[in-house]
C-alpha positions as CSV (number, residue, x, y, z in Angstrom):
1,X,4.2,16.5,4.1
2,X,1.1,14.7,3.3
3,X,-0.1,12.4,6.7
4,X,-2.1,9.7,6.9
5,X,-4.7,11.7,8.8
6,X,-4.5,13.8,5.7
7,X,-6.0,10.6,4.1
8,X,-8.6,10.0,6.4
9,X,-9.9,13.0,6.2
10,X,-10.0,13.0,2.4
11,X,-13.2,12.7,0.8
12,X,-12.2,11.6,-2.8
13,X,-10.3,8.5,-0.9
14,X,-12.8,7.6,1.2
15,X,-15.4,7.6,-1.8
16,X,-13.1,5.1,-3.1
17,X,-12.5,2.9,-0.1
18,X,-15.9,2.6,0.1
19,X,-17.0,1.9,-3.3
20,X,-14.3,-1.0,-3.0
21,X,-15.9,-2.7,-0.1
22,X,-18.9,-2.1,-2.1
23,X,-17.5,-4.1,-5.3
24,X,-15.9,-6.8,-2.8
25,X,-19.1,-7.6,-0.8
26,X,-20.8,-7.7,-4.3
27,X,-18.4,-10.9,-5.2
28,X,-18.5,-12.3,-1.5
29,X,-16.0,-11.0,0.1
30,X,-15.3,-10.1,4.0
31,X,-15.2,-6.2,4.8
32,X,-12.7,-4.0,3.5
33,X,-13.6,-1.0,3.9
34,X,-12.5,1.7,7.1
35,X,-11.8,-1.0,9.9
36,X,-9.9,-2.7,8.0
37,X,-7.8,-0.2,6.4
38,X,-7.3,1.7,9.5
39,X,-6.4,-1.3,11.6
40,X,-4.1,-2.4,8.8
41,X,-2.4,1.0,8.8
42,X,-2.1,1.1,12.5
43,X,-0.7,-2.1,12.6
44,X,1.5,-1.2,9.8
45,X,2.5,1.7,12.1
46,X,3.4,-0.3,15.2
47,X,5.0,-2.8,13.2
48,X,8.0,-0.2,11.9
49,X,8.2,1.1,15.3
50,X,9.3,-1.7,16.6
51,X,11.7,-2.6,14.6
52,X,13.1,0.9,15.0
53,X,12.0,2.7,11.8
54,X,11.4,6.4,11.7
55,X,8.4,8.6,12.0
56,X,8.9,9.3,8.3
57,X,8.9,6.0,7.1
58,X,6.1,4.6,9.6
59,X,3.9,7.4,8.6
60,X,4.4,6.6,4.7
61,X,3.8,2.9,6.1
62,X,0.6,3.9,7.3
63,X,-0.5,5.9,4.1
64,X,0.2,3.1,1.9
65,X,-1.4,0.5,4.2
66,X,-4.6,2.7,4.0
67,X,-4.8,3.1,0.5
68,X,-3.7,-0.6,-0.3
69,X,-7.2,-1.9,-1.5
70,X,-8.3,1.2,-3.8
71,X,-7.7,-1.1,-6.5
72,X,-10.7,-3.0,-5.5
73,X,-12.8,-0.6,-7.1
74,X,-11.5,-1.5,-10.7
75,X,-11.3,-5.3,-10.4
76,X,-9.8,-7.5,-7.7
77,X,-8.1,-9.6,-10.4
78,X,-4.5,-7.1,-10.3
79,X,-6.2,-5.0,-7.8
80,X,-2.6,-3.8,-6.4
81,X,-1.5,-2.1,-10.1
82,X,-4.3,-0.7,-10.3
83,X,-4.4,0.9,-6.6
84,X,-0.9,1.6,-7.3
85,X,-1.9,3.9,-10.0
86,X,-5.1,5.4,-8.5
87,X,-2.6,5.8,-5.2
88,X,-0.4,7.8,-7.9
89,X,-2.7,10.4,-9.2
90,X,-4.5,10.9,-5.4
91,X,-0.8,11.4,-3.9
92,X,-0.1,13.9,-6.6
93,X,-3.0,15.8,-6.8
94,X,-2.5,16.4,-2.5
95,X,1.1,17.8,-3.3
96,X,2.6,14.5,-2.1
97,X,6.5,15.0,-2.5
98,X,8.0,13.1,-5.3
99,X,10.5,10.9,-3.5
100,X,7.5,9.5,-1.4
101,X,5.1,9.0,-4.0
102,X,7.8,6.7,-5.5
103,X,8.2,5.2,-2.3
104,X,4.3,4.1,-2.6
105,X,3.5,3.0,-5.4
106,X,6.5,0.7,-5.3
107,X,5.5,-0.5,-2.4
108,X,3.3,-3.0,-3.9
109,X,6.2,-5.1,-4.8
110,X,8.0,-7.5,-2.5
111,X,10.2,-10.9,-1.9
112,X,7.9,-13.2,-4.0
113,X,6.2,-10.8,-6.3
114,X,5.7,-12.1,-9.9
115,X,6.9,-9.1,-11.8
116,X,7.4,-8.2,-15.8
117,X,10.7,-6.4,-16.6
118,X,9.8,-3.1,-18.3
119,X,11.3,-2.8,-22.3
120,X,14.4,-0.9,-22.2
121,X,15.6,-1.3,-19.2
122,X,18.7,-2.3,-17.5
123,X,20.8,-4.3,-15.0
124,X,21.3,-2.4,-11.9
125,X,24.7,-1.6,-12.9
126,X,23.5,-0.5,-16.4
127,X,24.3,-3.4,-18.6
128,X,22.2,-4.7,-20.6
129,X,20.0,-7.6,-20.8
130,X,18.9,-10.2,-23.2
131,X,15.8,-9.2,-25.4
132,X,14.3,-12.5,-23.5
133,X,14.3,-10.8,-20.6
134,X,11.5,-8.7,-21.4
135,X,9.0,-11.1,-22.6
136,X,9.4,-13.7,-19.4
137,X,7.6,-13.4,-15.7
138,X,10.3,-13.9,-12.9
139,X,9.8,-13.9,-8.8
140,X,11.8,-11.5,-7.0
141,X,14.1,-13.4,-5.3
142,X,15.5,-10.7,-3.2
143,X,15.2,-7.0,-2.5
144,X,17.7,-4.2,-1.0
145,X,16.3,-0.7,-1.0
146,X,16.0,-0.1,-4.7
147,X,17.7,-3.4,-5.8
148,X,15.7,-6.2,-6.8
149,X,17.6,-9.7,-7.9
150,X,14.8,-12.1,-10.0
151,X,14.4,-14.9,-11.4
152,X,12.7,-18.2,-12.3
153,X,13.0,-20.9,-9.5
154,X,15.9,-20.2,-7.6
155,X,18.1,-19.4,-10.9
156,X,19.1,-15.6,-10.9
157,X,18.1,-13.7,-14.1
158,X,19.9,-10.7,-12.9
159,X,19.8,-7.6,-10.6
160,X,17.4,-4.4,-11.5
161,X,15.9,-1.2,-10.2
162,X,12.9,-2.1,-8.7
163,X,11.8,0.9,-10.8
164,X,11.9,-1.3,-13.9
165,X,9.2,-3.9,-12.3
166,X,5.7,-4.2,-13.1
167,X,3.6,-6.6,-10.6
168,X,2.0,-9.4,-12.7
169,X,-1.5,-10.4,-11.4
């Protein structure tokens, strides 16, 4: 199982972390660079274990706290697809298992997200939805492990795999 010590230890990610900071300072913004990620993943950490998680899920926690401002280094405008991606391949390429990778890169999206509905897909149940669908931005108005109800105000457009979400900026 890949740690998060694995990723502190990890060249190629900390090249990045610190390039990001680098981009960020560049536009005026406060430090991002290895305090803050590590005290964001160790909070992260402490956080789950209080409310009872298990080491499995605190230490995925803590990976994904550490790696969530990668996507600095592209642009900060959508800086969490981007990280999500670049938090992809680096996961992959260190033999990541799959189920956790997922886990990761989905992370990204929670209660309040604006997210994009990907072409093709479906209701959680499998029905389908109305071309419209596809074109609009919703909020996610509620998640349940893979589950994710959106919609526009506080209208329900329907129920989805959270799979099937993009983040929008």
């Amino acid at each position: 199982m890949v740690t998060y010590e694995d990723l502190r230890k990890n060249a190629e990610i900390n090249t990045y972390i610190t390039r990001a900071d680098e981009s960020l300072s560049a536009l005026g913004f406060t430090e991002h660079s290895f305090p803050h990620v590590c005290r964001v993943a160790e909070m992260a950490g402490e956080t789950l274990g209080i409310l009872g998680y298990g080491a499995h899920e605190i230490e995925l926690a803590k990976i994904a706290a550490y790696l969530h401002d990668i996507g600095n280094l592209v642009n900060r405008v959508d800086h969490s697809q981007s990280g999500a991606v670049m938090a992809f391949r680096l996961l992959d390429h260190m033999d990541m298992d799959a189920a956790d990778i997922a886990m990761e890169v989905s992370a990204a999206i929670v209660k309040g997200s604006a997210v994009k509905v990907k072409a093709g897909a479906k209701t959680y149940t499998g029905g389908g939805l109305a071309s419209f669908v596809y074109s609009n931005t919703y909020t996610v108005l509620e998640l349940n492990g893979d589950r994710a109800v959106i919609g526009q105000g506080k209208a329900v457009t329907a129920a989805v795999n959270i799979k099937d979400l993009t983040l929008v900026g």
